[in-house]
C-alpha positions in Angstrom: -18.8 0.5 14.8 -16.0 -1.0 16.5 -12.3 0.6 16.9 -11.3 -1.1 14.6 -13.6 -0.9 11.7 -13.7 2.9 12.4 -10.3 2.7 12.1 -10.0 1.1 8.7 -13.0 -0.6 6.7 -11.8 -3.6 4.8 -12.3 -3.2 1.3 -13.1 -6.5 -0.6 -13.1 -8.2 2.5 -15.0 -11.9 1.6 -13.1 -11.8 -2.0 -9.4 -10.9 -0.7 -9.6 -13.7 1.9 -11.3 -16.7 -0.6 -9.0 -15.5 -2.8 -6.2 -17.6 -0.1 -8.1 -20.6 -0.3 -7.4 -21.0 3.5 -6.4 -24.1 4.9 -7.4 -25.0 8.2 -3.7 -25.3 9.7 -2.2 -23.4 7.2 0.3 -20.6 8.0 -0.8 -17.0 6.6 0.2 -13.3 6.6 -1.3 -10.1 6.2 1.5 -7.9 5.7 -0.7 -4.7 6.2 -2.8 -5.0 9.4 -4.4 -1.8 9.9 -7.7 -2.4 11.8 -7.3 -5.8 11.7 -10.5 -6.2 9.6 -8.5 -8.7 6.8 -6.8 -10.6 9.6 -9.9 -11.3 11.8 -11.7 -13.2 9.2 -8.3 -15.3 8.3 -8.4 -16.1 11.8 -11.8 -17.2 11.3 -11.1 -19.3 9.2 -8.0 -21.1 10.7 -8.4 -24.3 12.9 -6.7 -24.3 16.2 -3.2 -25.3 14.5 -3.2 -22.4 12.2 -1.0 -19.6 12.1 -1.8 -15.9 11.4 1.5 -13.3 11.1 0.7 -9.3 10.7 2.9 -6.5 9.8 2.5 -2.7 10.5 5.1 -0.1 10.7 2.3 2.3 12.2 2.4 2.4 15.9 -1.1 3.4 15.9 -2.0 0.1 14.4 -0.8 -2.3 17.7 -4.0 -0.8 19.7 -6.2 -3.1 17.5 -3.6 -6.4 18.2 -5.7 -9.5 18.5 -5.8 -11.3 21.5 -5.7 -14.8 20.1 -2.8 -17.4 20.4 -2.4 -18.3 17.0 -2.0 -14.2 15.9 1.5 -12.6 16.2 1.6 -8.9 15.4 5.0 -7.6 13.9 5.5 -3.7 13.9 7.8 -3.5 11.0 7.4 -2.6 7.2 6.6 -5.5 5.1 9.5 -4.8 2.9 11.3 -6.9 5.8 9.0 -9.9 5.2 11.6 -13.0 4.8 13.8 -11.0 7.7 11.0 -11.1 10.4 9.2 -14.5 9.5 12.7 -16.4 9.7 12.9 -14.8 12.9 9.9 -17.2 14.1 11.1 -19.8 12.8 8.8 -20.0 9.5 10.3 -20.6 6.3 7.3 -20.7 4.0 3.9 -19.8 4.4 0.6 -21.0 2.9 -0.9 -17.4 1.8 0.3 -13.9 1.6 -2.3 -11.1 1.8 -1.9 -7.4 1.3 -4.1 -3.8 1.1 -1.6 -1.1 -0.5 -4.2 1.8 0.4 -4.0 4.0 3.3 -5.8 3.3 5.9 -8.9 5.3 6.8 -7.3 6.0 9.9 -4.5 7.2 8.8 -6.3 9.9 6.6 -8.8 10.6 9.0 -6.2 11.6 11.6 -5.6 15.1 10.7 -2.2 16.1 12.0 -0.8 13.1 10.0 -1.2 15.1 7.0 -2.3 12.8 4.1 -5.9 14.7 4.2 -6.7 17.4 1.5 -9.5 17.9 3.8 -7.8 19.6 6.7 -5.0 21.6 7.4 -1.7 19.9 9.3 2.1 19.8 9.5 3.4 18.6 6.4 4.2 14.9 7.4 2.6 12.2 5.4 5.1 9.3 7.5 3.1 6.0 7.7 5.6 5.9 10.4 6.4 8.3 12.7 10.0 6.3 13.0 10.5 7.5 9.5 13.1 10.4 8.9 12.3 12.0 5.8 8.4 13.8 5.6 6.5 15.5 3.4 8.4 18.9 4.4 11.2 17.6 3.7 10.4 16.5 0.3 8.6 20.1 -0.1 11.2 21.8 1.0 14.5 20.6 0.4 14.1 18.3 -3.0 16.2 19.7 -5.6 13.7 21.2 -8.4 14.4 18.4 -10.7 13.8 15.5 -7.6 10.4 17.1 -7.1 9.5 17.1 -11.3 10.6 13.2 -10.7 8.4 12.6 -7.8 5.3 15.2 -9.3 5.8 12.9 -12.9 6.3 9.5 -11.8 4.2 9.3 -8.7 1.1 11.9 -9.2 1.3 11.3 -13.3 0.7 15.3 -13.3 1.6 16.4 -17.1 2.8 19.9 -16.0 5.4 18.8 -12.5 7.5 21.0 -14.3 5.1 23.6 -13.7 4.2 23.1 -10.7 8.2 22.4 -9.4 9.4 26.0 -10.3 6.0 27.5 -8.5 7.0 25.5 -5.1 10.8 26.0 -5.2 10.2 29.8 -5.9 7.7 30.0 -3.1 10.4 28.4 -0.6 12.4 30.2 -1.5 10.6 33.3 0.0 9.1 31.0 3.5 9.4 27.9 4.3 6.3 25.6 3.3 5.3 24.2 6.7 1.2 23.0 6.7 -0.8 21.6 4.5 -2.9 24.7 4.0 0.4 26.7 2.9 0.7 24.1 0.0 -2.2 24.2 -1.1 -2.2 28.2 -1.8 1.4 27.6 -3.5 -0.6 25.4 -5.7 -3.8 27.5 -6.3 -2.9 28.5 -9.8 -3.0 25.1 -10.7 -6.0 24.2 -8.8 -9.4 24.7 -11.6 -12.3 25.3 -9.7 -14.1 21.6 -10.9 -10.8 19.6 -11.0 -9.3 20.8 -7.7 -9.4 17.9 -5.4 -8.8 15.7 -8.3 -5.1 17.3 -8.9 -4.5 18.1 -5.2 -5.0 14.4 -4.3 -2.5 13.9 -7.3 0.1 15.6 -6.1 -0.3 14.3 -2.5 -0.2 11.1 -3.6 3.5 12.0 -5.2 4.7 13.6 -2.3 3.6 10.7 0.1 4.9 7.8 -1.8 8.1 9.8 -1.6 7.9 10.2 1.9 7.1 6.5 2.4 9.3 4.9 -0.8 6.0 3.2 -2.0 7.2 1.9 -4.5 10.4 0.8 -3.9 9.4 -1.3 -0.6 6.3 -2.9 -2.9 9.1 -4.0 -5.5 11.2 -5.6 -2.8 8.2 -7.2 -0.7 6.8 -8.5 -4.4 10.1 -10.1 -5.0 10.4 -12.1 -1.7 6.5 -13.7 -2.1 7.9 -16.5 -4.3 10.8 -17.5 -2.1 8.1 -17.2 0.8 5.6 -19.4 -0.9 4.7 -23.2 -0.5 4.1 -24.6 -3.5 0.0 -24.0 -4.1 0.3 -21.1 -1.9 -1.7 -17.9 -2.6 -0.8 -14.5 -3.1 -4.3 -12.0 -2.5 -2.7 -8.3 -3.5 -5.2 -5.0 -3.6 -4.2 -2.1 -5.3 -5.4 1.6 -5.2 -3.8 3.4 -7.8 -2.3 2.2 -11.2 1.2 2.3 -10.4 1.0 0.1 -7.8 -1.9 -2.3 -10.2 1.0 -2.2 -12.8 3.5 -3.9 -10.7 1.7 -6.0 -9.2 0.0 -7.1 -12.7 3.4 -7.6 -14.5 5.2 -9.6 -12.0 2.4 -12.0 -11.3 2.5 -12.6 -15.4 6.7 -12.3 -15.7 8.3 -12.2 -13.2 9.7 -9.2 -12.8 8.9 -5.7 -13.5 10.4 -4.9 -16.9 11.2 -6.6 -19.6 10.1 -9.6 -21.2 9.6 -13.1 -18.8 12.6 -15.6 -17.9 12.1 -18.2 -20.9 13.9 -21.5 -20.9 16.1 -23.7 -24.1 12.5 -24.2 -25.1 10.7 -21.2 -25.4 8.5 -21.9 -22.4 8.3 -18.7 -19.9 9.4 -19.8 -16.5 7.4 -17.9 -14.1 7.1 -18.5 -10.2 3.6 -17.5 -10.4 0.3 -18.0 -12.4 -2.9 -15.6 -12.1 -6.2 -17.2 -10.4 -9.3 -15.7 -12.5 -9.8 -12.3 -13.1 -9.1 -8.7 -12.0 -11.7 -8.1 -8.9 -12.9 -4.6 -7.9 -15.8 -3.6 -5.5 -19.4 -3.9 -6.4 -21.2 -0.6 -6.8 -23.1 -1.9 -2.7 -19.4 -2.0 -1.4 -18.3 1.3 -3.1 -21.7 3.3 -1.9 -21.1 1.8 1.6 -17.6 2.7 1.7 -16.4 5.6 -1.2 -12.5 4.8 -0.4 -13.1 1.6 -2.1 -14.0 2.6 -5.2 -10.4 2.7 -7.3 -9.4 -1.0 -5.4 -7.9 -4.0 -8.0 -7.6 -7.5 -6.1 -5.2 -9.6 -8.1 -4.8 -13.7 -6.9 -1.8 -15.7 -7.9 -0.8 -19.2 -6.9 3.2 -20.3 -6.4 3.4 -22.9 -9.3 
């Protein structure tokens, strides 16, 4: 296995890209590099005039850069999508392509912290240029921040619960590792469900850290503007907060609410869907288990 397919595994790799409809000198991005497994088969798929741009905040990431002219690697969140392409000169693009999960790199690396499997720093940054980590969140949230982030984020019934338990513990030593958490968290850890609820509240705590789904809203919102008329939007989602957005502004618009409608009653939409939720087949999901809770959604700029 190469670097970097060891380093992330595509998930719906065939599906995600035909779901582009790729034209041969059409301009494309893939605002979550990673390995580089989504990119390289764009690029395989381009003609000589074609245009592939990539975003990645993680520094770790640039190692797996491809050397081809037509491939320009930004390191920068994708929330600064319009920002970065204008810098090159592009105004509109001809496919947009992104992978919301973590990368199997990124969970594989144990001092990053995202791992229930091992002990580590409490960090969780997708990158390291980020200020705010998982300690801080741990640590220094007000009680009634971390019942927001433990509700919203991990969908855990009892944050309340579980707020009071960490605050008190804090209170006594700082929670510093991974390990340290997880024995605060012990009385809420069942023997059969334990993984299931620890890689809940991870989950919280790290789209915290990273402002998930804040920079998803913002990135969501530019795709129209960024769009060529026909253009395709291929968007895979690994939890159902993340599906939910995604899903409701490809049909509105917009994230609540009901959709723009005009004098007429028609809805006026930038975007229509292009067939049907897609999720791994049960060969993709024994071959690689992290794909197992991916959505692909496709929607075309009208």
């Amino acid at each position: 296995m190469s670097t970097s397919e060891s380093y992330h595994n595509p998930v719906l790799l065939v599906e995600s890209v035909d779901g582009l409809n790729i034209k041969e000198n059409g301009v494309y991005v893939d605002v979550t590099f990673g390995g580089g497994g989504h990119s390289k088969e764009i690029l395989k798929r381009l003609g000589e005039k074609g245009k592939l741009y990539a975003f990645d905040q993680d520094e770790d990431a640039l190692e797996n850069a491809i050397d081809d002219d037509r491939f320009v690697l930004i390191n920068e969140n994708f929330r600064f999508l319009r920002q970065f392409l204008k810098f090159y000169g592009i105004l509109k693009v001809d496919g947009i392509l992104a992978d919301f999960g973590v990368s199997s790199h990124q969970f594989d690396e144990a001092k990053r912290g995202f791992s229930i499997r091992f002990d580590a720093d409490l960090d969780m940054r997708m990158s390291k240029n980020n200020r705010r980590s998982a300690y801080d969140v741990v640590n220094n949230y007000p009680q009634e921040e971390l019942v927001r982030v433990l509700f919203e984020y991990g969908e855990l019934r009892n944050a309340g619960a579980i707020s009071k338990t960490i605050v008190d513990s804090r209170n006594e030593n700082r929670i510093k590792t991974t390990d340290q958490l997880k024995t605060v968290l012990k009385p809420f850890l069942p023997k059969m469900k334990e993984n299931k609820i620890l890689a809940q509240i991870y989950q919280a705590i790290r789209i915290e850290v990273n402002q998930e789904i804040e920079i998803l809203k913002e990135f969501l919102l530019q795709t129209p503007e960024m769009l060529d008329k026909g253009g395709r939007l291929s968007l895979m989602s690994y939890h159902s907060l993340e599906d939910r957005l995604v899903k409701r502004f490809i049909r509105d618009g917009r994230f609540e609410g009901e959709a723009e409608k005009d004098f007429y009653g028609n809805t006026n939409v930038p975007l229509k869907k292009v067939g049907g939720l897609i999720v791994p087949s049960a060969k993709e999901i024994a071959k690689n288990n992290r794909a197992r809770s991916a959505k692909l959604r496709i929607a075309e700029r009208r």
